[in-house]
Each structure stands twice: as C-alpha cells, then as structure tokens.
N, C-alpha and C positions, 0 to 999 in steps of 0.2 A: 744422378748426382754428379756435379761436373767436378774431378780430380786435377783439372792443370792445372798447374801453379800460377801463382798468384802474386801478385805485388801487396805491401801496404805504404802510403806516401809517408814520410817522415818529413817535418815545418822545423825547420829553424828559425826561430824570431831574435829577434834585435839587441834582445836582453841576455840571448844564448840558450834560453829553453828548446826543449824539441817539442812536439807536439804530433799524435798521429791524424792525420786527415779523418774528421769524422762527417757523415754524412748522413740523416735522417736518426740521428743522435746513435749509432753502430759505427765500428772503427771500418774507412771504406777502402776495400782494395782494387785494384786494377788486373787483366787481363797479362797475363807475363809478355804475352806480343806488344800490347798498348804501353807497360809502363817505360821504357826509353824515352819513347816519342813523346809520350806527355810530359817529362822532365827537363825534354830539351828542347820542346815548345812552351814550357809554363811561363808565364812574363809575370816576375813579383811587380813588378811596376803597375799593375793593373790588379791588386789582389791583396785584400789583407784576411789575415784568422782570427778568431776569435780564441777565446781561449779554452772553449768545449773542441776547440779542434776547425770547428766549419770555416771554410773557405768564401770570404765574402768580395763583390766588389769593393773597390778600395770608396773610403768614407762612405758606403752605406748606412753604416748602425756605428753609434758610440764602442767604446772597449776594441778596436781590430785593433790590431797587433800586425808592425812591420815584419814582413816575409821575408829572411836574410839567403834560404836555401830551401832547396827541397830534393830532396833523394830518393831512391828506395829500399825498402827490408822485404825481405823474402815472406811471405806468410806463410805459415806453419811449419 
C-alpha cells in the first residue's frame, strides 16, 4: 500500500465555487512530487470542469464551467 503523500486538486470557477478534481467519478489526487509541476503547468485557457468536478477540454460538452484557479490540499 503506497503511504506518500498525496495531493488533492482544488477548481475555482468563475462564479467562486471550488470544486475537487474528480476523475472516473472518485475525488483524484496527485503524486506530492508531481502536484507543483502540474499547477504550474496547468493552462485554464485550454480546460473547463464540469460540475461533478471532471476536467474537460474547453467546449467539449455543454455545462463546463470557466477555470479561475487551481491549487492544492494535502490529502488526508
């Protein structure tokens, strides 16, 4: 069972909600080495959410939701 710590992404949308990254309908976390680098490479410009959380290309599917930020919280 893998113990390192873990990231979870936290979405700020447009309207001020947060939202956690959900991924195969589970709340998804990141590697604690990977999540910086994925925050400070992520382009909201290229990317909206849904409101379950999933991470879509921008105008793929109706309901995305503008990307305002993204951070991370510690998991567990």
């Amino acid at each position: 069972m893998d113990t390192a710590p873990r990231w979870f992404v936290l979405i700020t949308v447009a309207d001020g909600r947060t939202l956690y990254w959900q991924r195969a309908g589970a709340r998804h976390s990141l590697a604690h080495a990977l999540g910086e680098v994925w925050v400070g490479n992520f382009k909201p410009a290229l990317f909206q959410v849904l409101p379950d959380g999933a991470i879509i290309p921008r105008g793929s599917q109706p309901g995305g939701l503008e990307i305002v930020l993204v951070a991370l919280e510690a998991a567990g």
